[in-house]
TITILUM-546395 format. One record per residue (C-alpha): x, y, z; residue number from 1. Coordinates in steps of 0.25 Angstrom, whole numbers, padded with zeros to 4 digits. Example, Ala and Ser with C-alpha at 12.3 -4.5 7.8 and 13.67 -1.06 7.14 Angstrom:
BEGIN
u,v,w,num
0049,-0018,0031,1
0055,-0004,0029,2
This chain:
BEGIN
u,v,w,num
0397,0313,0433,1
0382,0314,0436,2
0377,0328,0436,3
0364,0332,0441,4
0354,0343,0436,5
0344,0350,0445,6
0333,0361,0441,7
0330,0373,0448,8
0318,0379,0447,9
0319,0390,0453,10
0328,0398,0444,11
0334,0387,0436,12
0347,0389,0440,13
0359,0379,0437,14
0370,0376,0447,15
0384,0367,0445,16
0393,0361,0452,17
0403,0351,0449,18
0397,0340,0458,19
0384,0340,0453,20
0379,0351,0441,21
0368,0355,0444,22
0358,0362,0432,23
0346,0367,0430,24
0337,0356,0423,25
0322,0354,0419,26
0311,0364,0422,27
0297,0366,0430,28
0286,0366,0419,29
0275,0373,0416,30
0266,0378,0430,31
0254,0377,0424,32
0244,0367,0432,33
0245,0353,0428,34
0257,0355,0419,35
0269,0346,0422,36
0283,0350,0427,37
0295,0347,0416,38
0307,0345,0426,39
0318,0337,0426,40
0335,0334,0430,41
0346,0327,0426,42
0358,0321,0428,43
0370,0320,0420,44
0379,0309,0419,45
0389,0316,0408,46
0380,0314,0396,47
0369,0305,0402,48
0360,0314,0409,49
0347,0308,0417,50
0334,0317,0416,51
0326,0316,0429,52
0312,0320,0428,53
0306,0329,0436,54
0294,0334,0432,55
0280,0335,0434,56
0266,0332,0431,57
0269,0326,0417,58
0270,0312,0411,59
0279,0312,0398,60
0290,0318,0395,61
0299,0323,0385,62
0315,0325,0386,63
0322,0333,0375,64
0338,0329,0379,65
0343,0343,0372,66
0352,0331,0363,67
0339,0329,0351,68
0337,0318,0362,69
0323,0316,0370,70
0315,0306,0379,71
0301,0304,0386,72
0305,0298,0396,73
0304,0302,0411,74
0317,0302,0414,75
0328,0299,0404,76
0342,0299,0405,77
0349,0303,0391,78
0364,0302,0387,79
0368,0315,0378,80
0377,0311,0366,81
0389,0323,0371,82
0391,0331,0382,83
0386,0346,0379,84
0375,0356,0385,85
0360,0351,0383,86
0346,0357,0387,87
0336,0345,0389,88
0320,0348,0391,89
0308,0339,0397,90
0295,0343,0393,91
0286,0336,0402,92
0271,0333,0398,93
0258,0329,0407,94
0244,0332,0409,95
0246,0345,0410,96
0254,0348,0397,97
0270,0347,0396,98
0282,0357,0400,99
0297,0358,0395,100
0307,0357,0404,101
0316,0372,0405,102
0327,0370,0396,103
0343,0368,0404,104
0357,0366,0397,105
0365,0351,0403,106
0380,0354,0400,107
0384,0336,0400,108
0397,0335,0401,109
0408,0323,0404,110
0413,0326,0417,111
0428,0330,0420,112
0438,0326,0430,113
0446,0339,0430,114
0447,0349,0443,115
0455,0360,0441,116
0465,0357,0453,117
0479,0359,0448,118
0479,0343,0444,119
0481,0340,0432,120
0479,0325,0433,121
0462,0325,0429,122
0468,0330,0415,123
0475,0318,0412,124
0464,0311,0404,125
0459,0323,0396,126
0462,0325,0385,127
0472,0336,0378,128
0464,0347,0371,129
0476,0355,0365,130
0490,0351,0366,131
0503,0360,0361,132
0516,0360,0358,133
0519,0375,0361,134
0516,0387,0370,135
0515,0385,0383,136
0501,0378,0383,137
0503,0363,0378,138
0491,0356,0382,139
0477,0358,0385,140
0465,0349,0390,141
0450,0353,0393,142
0440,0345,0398,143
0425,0348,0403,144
0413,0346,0411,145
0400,0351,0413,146
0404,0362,0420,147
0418,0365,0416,148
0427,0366,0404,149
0443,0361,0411,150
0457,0364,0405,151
0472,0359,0407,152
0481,0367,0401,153
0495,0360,0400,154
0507,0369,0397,155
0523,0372,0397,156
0530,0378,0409,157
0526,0391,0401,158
0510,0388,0404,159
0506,0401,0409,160
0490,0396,0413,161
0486,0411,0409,162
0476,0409,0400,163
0467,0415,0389,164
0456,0405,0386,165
0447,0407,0373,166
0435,0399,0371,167
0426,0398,0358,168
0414,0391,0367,169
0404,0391,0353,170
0417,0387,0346,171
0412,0397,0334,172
0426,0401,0330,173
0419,0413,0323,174
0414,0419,0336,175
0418,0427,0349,176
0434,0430,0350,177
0445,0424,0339,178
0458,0426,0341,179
0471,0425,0330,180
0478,0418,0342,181
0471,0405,0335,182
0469,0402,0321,183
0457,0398,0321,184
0453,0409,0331,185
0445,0405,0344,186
0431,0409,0344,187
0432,0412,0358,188
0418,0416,0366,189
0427,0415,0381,190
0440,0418,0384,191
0447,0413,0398,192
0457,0423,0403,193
0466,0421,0415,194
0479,0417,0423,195
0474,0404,0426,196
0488,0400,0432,197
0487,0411,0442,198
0473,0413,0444,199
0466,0401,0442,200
0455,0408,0434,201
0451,0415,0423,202
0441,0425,0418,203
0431,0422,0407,204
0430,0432,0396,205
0417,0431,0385,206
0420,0436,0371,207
0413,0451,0368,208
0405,0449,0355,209
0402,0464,0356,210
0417,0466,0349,211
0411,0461,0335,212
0425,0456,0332,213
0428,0442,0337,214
0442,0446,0334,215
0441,0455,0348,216
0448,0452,0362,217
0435,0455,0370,218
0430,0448,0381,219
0420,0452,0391,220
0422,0444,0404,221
0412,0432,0408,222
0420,0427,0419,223
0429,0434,0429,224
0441,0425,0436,225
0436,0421,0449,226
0421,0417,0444,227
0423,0403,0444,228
0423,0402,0430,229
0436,0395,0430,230
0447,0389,0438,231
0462,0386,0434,232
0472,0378,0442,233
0487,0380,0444,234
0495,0380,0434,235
0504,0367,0436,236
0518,0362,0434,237
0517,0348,0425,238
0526,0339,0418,239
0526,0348,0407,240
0522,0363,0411,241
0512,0368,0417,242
0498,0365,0419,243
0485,0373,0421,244
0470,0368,0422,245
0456,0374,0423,246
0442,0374,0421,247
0431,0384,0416,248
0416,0384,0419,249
0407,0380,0408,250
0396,0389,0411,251
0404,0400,0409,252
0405,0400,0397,253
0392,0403,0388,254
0390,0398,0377,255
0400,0385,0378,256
0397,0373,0365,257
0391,0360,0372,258
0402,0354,0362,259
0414,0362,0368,260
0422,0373,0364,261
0436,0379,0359,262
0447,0385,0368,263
0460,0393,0364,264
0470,0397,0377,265
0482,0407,0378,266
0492,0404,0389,267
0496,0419,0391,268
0509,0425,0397,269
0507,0441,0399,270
0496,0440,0388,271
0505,0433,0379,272
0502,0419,0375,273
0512,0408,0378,274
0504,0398,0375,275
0490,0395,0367,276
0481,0384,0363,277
0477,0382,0353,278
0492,0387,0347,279
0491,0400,0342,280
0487,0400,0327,281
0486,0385,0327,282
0468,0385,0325,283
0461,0380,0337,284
0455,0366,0332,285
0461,0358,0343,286
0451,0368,0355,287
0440,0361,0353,288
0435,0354,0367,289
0424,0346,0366,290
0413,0346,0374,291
0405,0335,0371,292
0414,0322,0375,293
């Protein structure tokens, strides 16, 4: 999937969209007379990305690929060694002197082929996250793209699909909310609250620092249902259970590792927990989803 970057001078604002994501990239230079202009595009192929010069008035110039990688060539199309979030800058110099490029964050991501349609078939090739032998959450699946994180939660008939969500997006376990409901706690900066089954949505709650006790249930809301942050499907009847899938916005969440994060989830039933992942008291080890392959 080839996406395209765009710079706006104006007010360097950044815009997506599934079809093509569209960012912010390069920058106007210096106005002085005679200096030249540092500008630039790009387009990404997952992790092959083509830098299209755009400048002006100069006659070398000087890439620094945000990877420890650079090139003097004019227009140089570089291969990043994982997908992640990098800033890369052009300085560009001429007769006038030289100007650097403003500085713009490129989320590379593989693409996904999930769509949060109630069909579960897209799943079939990714791989299993977490899989249980009790509660009524059995197996879990994530999968990602540049702009969304995706989950399939699989379960028994006893699969409620209302959800709290916790993720530890810095994955310092020693930070922001830890529960005793895992071993190993949970280090959560988000947590994801809602009857996804009934609602198809969820609110996003942000951890409150100000409680000086990561041990606290506090939250401050960063997200209210309906915003578009996330969307749920039915939950579906299968072979073995039930079913649910859904996916989260990216940009939501501040802060979130270029190399991926930790999740824990309750599958709640009046508040009470019927089923978890990890499994209560059982660590949280096997959370990790990485986000650089």
């Amino acid at each position: 999937m080839k996406l395209r970057f765009v710079p706006s001078f104006a007010a360097w604002s950044r815009a997506l969209s599934l079809a093509g994501l569209v960012l912010v990239a390069g920058a106007c230079g210096d106005d002085d007379e005679g200096a030249p202009k540092s500008d630039f595009i790009y387009e990404s192929d997952e992790r092959t990305v083509t830098f299209i010069n755009l400048s002006k008035g100069a006659t070398a110039y000087h890439w620094d690929f945000g990877d420890g990688e650079t090139s003097t060539e004019e227009n140089p199309v570089h291969e990043y060694p994982a997908f992640g979030v990098y800033t890369a800058y052009l300085t560009a110099t001429g007769s006038g002197g030289e100007t650097l490029s403003l500085p713009d964050e490129m989320i590379l991501a593989k693409s996904s082929d999930v769509v949060i349609d109630g069909n579960f078939d897209d799943w079939a090739n990714i791989p299993v996250s977490t899989e249980l032998a009790e509660g009524s959450i059995t197996r879990v699946k994530v999968d990602y793209d540049g702009l969304k994180l995706y989950f399939y939660v699989e379960g028994t008939a006893d699969l409620q699909g209302f959800f709290d969500l916790y993720l530890n997006v810095d994955n310092d376990f020693s930070t922001a909310f830890n529960t005793g409901d895992w071993q190993n706690g949970i280090g959560a900066e988000y947590l994801i609250e809602g009857d996804l089954a009934k609602d198809h949505d969820a609110a996003l709650f942000g951890y409150d620092y100000s409680s000086g006790n990561n041990d606290t249930f506090a939250w401050l809301g960063a997200a209210d249902v309906g915003s578009g942050f996330l969307l749920a499907s039915d939950v579906k009847v299968i072979a073995s259970g039930k079913a649910i899938e859904f996916s989260m916005m990216r940009s939501t969440l501040v802060g979130l590792s270029p190399s991926g994060f930790t999740y824990g989830i309750h599958d709640l039933l009046n508040w009470g927990s019927v089923g978890s992942v990890p499994v209560a008291g059982a660590g949280n080890e096997t959370q990790f989803v990485d986000l650089t392959k």
